[in-house]
N, CA, C and O atoms as a GROMACS GRO file, in nm:
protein
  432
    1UNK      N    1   0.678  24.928  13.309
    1UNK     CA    2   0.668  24.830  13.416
    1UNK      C    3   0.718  24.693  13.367
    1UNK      O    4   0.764  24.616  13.451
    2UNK      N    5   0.713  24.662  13.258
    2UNK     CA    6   0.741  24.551  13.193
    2UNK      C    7   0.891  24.545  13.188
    2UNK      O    8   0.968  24.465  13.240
    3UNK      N    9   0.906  24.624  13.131
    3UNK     CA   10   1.073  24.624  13.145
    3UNK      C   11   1.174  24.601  13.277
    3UNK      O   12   1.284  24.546  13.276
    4UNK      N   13   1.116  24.649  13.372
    4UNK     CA   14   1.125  24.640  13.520
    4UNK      C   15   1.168  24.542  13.565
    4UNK      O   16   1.276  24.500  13.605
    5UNK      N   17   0.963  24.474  13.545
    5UNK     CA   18   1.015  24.336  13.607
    5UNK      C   19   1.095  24.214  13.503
    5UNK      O   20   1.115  24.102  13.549
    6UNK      N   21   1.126  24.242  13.394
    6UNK     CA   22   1.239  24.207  13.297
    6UNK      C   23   1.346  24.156  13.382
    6UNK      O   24   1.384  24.044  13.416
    7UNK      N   25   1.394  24.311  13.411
    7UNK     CA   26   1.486  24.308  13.469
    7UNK      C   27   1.514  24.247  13.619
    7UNK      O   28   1.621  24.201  13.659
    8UNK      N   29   1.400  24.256  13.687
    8UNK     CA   30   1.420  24.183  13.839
    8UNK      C   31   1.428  24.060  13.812
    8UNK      O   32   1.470  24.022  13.922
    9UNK      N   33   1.418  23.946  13.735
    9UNK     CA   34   1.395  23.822  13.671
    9UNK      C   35   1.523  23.806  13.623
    9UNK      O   36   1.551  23.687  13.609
   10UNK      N   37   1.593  23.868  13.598
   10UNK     CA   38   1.702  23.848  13.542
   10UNK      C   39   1.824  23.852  13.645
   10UNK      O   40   1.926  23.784  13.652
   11UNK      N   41   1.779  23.949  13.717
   11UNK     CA   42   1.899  23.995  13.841
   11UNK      C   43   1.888  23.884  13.931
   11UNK      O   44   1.990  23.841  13.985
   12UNK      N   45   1.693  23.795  13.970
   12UNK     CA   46   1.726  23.694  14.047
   12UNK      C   47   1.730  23.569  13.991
   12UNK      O   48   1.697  23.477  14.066
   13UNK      N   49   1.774  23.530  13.832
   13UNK     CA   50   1.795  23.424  13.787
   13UNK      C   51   1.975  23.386  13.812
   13UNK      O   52   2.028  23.277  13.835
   14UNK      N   53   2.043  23.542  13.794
   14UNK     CA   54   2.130  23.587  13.784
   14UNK      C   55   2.216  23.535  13.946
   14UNK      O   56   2.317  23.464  13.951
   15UNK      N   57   2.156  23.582  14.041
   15UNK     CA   58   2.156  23.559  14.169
   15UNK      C   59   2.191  23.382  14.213
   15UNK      O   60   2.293  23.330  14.260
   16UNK      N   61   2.052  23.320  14.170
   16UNK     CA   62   2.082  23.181  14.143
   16UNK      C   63   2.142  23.108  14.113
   16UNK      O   64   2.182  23.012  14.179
   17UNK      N   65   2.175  23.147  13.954
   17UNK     CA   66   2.297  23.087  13.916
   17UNK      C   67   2.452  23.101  14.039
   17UNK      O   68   2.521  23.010  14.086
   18UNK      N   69   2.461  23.234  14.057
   18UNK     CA   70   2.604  23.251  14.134
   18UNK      C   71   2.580  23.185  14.295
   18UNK      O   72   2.687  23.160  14.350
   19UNK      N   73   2.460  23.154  14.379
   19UNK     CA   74   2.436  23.095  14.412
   19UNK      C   75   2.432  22.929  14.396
   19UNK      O   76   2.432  22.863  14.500
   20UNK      N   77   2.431  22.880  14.303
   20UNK     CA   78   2.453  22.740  14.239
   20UNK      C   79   2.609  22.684  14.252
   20UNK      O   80   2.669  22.588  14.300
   21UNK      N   81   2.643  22.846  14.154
   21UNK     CA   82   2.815  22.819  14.146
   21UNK      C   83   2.928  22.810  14.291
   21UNK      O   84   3.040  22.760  14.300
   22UNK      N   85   2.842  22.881  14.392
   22UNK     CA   86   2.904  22.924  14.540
   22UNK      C   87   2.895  22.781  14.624
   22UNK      O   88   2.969  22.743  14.715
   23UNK      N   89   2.766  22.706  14.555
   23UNK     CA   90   2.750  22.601  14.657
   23UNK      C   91   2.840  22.483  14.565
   23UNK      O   92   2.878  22.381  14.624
   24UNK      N   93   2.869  22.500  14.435
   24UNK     CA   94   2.980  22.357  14.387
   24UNK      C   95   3.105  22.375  14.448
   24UNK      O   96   3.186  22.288  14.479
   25UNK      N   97   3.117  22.560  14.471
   25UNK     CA   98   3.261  22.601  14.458
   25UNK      C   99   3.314  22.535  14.553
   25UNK      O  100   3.413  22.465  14.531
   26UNK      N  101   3.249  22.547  14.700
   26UNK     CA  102   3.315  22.514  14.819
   26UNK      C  103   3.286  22.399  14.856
   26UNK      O  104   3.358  22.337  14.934
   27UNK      N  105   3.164  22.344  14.801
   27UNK     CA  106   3.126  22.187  14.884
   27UNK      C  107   3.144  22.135  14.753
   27UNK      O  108   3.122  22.019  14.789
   28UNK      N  109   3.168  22.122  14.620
   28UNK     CA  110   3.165  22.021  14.532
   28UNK      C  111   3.110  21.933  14.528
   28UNK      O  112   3.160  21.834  14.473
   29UNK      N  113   2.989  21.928  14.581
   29UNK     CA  114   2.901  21.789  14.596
   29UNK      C  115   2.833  21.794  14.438
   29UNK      O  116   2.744  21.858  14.382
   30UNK      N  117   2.903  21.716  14.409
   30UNK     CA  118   2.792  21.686  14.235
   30UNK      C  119   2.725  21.550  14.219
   30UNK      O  120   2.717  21.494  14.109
   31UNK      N  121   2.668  21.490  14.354
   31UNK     CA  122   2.614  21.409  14.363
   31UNK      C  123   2.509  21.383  14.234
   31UNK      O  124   2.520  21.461  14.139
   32UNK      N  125   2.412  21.281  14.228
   32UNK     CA  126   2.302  21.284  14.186
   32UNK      C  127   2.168  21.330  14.275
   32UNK      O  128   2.056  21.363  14.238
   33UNK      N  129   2.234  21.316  14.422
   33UNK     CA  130   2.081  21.342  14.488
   33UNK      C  131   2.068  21.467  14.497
   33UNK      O  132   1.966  21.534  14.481
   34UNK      N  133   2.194  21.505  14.528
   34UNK     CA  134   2.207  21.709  14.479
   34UNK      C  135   2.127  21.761  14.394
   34UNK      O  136   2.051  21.856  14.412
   35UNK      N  137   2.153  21.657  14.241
   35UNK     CA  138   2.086  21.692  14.126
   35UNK      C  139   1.956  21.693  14.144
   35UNK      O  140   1.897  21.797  14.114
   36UNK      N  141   1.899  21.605  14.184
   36UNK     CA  142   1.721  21.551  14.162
   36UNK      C  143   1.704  21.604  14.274
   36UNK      O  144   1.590  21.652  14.272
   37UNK      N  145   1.770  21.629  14.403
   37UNK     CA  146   1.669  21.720  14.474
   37UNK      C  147   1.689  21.881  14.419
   37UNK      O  148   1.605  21.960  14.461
   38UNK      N  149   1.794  21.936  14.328
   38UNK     CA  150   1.750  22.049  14.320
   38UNK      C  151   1.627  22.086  14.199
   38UNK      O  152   1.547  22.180  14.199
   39UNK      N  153   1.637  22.017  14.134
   39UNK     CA  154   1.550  21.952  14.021
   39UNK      C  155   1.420  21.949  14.071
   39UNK      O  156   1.331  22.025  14.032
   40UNK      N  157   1.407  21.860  14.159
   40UNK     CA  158   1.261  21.836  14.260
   40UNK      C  159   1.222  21.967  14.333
   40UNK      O  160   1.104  21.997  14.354
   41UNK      N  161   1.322  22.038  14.369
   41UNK     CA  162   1.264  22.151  14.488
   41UNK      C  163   1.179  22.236  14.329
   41UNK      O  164   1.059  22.254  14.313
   42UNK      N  165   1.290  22.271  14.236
   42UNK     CA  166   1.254  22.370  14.149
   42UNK      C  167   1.141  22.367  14.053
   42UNK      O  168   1.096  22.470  14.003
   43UNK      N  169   1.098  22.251  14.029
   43UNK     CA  170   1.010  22.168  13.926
   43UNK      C  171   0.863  22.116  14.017
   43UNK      O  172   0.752  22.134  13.966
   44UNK      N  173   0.872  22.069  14.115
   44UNK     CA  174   0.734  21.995  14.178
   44UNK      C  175   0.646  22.115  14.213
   44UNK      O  176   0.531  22.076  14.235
   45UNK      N  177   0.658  22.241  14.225
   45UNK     CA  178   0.528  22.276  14.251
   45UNK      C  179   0.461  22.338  14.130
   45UNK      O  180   0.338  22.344  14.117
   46UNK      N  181   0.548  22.382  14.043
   46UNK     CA  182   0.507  22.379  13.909
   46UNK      C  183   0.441  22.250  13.854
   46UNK      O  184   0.320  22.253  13.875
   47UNK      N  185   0.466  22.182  13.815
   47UNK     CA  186   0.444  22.020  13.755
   47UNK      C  187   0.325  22.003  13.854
   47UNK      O  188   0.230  21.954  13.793
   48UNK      N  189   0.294  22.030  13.996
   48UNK     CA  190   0.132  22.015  14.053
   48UNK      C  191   0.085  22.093  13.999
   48UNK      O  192  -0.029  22.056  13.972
   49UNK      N  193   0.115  22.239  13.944
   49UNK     CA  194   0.006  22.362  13.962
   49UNK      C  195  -0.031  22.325  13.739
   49UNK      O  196  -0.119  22.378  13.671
   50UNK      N  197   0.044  22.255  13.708
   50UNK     CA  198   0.006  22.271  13.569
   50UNK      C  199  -0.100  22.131  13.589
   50UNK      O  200  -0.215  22.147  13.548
   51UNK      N  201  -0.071  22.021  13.639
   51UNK     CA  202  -0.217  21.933  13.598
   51UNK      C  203  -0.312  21.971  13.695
   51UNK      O  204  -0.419  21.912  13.679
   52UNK      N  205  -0.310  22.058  13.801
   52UNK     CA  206  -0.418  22.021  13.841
   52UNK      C  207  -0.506  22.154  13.822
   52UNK      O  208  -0.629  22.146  13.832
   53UNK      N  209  -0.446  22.271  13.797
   53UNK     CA  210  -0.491  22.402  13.705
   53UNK      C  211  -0.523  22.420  13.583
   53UNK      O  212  -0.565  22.528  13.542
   54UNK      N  213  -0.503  22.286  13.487
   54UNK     CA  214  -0.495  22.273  13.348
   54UNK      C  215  -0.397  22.381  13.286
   54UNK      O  216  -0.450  22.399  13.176
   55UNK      N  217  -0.340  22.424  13.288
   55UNK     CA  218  -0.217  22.550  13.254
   55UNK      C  219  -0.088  22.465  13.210
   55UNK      O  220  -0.036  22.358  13.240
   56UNK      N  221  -0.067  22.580  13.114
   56UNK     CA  222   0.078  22.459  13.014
   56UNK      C  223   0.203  22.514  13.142
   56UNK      O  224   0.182  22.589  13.238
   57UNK      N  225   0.348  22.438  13.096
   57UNK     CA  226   0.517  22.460  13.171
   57UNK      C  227   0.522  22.565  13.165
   57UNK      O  228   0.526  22.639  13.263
   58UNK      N  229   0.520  22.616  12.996
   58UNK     CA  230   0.581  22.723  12.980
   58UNK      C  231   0.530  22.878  13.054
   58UNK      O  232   0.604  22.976  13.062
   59UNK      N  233   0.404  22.874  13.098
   59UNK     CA  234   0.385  22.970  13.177
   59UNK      C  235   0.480  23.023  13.280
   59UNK      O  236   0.515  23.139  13.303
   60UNK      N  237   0.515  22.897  13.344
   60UNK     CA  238   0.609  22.955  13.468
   60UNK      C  239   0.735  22.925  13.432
   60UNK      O  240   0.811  22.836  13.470
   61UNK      N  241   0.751  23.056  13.313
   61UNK     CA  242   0.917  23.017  13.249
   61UNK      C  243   1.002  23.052  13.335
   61UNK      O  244   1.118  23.012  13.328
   62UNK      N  245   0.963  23.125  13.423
   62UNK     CA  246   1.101  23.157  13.549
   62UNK      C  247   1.125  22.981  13.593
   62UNK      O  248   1.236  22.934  13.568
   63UNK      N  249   1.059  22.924  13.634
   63UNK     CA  250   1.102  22.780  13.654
   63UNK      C  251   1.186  22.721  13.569
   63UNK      O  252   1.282  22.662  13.620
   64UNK      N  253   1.176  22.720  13.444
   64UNK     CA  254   1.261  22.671  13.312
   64UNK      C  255   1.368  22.749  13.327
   64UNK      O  256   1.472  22.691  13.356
   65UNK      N  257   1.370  22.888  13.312
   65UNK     CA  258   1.515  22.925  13.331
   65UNK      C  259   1.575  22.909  13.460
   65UNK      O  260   1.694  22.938  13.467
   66UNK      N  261   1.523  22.873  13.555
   66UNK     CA  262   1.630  22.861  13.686
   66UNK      C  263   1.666  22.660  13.635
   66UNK      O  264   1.786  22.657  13.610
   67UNK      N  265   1.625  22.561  13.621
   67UNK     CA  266   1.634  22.462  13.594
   67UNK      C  267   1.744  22.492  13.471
   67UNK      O  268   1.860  22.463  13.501
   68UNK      N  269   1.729  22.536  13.361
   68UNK     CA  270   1.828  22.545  13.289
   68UNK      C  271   1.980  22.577  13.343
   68UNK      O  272   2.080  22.505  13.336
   69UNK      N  273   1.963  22.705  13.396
   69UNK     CA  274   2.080  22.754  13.426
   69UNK      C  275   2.140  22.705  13.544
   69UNK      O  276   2.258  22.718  13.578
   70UNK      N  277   2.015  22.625  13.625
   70UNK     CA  278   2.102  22.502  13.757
   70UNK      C  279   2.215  22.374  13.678
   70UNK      O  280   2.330  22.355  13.717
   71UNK      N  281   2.157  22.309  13.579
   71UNK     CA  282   2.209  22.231  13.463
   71UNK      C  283   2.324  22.260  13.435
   71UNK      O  284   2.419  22.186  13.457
   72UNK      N  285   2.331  22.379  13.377
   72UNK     CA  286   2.431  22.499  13.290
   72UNK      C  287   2.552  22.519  13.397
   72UNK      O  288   2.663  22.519  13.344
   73UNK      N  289   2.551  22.531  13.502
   73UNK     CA  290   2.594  22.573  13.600
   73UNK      C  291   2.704  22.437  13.660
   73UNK      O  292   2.826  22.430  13.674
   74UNK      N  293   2.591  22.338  13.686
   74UNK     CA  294   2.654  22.209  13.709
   74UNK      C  295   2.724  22.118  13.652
   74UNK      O  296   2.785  22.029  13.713
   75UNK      N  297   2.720  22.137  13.510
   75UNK     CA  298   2.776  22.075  13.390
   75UNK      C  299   2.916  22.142  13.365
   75UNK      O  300   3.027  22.088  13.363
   76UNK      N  301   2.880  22.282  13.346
   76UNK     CA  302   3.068  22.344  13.384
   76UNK      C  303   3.147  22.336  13.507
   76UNK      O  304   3.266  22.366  13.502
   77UNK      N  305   3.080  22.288  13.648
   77UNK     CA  306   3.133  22.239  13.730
   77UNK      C  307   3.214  22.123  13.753
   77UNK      O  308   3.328  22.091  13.787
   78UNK      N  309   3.104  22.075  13.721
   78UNK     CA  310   3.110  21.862  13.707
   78UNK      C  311   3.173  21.833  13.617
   78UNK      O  312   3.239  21.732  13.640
   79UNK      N  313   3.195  21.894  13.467
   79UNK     CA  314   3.334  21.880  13.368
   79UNK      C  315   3.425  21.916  13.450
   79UNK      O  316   3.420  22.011  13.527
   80UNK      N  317   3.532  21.824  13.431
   80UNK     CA  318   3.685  21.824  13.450
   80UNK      C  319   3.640  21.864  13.616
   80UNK      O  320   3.532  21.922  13.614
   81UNK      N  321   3.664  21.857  13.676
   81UNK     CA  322   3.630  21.940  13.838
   81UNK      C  323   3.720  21.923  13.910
   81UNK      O  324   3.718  21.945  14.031
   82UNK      N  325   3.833  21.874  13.835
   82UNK     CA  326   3.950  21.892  13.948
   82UNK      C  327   4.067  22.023  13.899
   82UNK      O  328   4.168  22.052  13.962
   83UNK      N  329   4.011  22.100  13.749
   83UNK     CA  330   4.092  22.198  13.731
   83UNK      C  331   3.946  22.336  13.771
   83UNK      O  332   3.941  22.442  13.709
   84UNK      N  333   3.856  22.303  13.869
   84UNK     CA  334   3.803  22.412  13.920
   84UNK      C  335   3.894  22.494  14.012
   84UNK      O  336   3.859  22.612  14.022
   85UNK      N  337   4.005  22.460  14.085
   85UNK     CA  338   4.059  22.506  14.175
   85UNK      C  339   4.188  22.571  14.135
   85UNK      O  340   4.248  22.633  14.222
   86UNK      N  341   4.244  22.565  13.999
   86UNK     CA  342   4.341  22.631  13.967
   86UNK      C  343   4.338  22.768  13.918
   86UNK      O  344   4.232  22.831  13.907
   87UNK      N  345   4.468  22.822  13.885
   87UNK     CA  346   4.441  22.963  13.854
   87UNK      C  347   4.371  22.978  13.756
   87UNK      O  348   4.293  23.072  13.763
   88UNK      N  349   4.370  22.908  13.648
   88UNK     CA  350   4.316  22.934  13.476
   88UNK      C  351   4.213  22.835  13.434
   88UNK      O  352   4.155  22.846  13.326
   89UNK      N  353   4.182  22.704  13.549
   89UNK     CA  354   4.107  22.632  13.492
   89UNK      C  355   3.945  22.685  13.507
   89UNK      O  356   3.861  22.662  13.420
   90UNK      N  357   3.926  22.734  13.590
   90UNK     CA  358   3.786  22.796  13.580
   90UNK      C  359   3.791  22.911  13.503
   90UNK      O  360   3.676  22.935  13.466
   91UNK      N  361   3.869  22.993  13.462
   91UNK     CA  362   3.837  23.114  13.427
   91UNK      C  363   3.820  23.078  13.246
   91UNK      O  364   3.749  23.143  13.169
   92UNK      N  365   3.933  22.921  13.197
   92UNK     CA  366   3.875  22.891  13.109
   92UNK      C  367   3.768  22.836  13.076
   92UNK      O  368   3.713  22.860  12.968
   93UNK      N  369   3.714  22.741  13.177
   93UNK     CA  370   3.546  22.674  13.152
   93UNK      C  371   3.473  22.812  13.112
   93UNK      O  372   3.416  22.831  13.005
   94UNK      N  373   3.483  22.892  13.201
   94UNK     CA  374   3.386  23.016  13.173
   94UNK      C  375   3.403  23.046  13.044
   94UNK      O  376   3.311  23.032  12.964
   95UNK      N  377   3.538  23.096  13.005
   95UNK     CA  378   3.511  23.124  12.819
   95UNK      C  379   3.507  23.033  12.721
   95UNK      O  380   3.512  23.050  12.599
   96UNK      N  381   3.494  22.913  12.798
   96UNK     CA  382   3.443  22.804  12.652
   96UNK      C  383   3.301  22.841  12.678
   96UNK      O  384   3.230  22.869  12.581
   97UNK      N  385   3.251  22.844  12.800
   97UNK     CA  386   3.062  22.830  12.806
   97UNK      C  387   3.019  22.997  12.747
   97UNK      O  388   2.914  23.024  12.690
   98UNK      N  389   3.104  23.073  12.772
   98UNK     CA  390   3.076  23.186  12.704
   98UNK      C  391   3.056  23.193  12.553
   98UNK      O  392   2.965  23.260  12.505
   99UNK      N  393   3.155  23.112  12.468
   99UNK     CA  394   3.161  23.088  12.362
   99UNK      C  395   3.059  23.021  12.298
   99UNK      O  396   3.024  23.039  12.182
  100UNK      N  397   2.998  22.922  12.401
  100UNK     CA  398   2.906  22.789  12.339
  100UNK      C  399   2.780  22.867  12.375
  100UNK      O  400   2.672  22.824  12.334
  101UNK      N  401   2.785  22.969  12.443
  101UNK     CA  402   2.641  23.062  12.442
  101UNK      C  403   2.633  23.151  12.324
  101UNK      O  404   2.537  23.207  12.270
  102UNK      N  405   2.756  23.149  12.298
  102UNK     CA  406   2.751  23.288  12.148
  102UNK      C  407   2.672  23.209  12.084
  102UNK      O  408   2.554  23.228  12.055
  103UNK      N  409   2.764  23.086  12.055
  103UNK     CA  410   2.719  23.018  11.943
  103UNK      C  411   2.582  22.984  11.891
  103UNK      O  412   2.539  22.994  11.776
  104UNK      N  413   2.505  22.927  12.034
  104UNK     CA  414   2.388  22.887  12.063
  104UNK      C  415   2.281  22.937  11.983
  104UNK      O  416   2.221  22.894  11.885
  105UNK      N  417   2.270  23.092  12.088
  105UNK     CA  418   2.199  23.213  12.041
  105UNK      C  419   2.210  23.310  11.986
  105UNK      O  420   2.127  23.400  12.003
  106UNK      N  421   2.345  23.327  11.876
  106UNK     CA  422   2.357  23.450  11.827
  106UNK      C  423   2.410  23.403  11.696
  106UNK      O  424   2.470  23.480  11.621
  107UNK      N  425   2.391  23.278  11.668
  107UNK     CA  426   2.471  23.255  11.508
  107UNK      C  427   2.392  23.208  11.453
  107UNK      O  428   2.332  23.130  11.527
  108UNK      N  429   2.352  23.210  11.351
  108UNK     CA  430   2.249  23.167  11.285
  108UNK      C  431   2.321  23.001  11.249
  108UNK      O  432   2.256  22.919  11.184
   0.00000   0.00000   0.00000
């Protein structure tokens, strides 16, 4: 069962992200209020339920990883964002961020 829901956590973090990427793709809004309200939607009911439950962040790490990978998401957008629309410029952001994930977590 554990493994399971592993996996459903992953498929809808997964979801999110390409969801994130669908909404820069076509509206490119990389505002700041974009930012802090997606920030705010994803973060405020967590951030109530930890002071007033006494319970640490990290419990509701699904929150941390959707906040991360909203970040992650927006940062390879919002770099350079005017070669999102060409043939090779997105497909290279993707393998630099692919690369800078190897690096991250798999190299000592």
């Amino acid at each position: 069962v554990y493994n399971s829901i592993r996996i459903m956590i992953t498929c809808y973090v997964w979801m999110t992200g390409f969801g994130n990427f669908s909404f820069f793709y076509i509206k490119a809004d990389y505002s700041a209020v974009r930012v802090l309200q997606m920030l705010w939607r994803l973060n405020f009911l967590v951030l109530f339920l930890c002071l007033t439950q006494g319970t640490t962040y990290i419990l509701y790490y699904i929150c941390l990883l959707h906040t991360y990978f909203f970040l992650m998401v927006y940062a390879t957008m919002r770099i350079a964002n005017h070669i999102n629309y060409t043939k090779w410029g997105l497909r290279i952001k993707m393998g630099i961020l692919a690369v800078i994930i190897f690096l991250l977590w798999d190299v000592d």
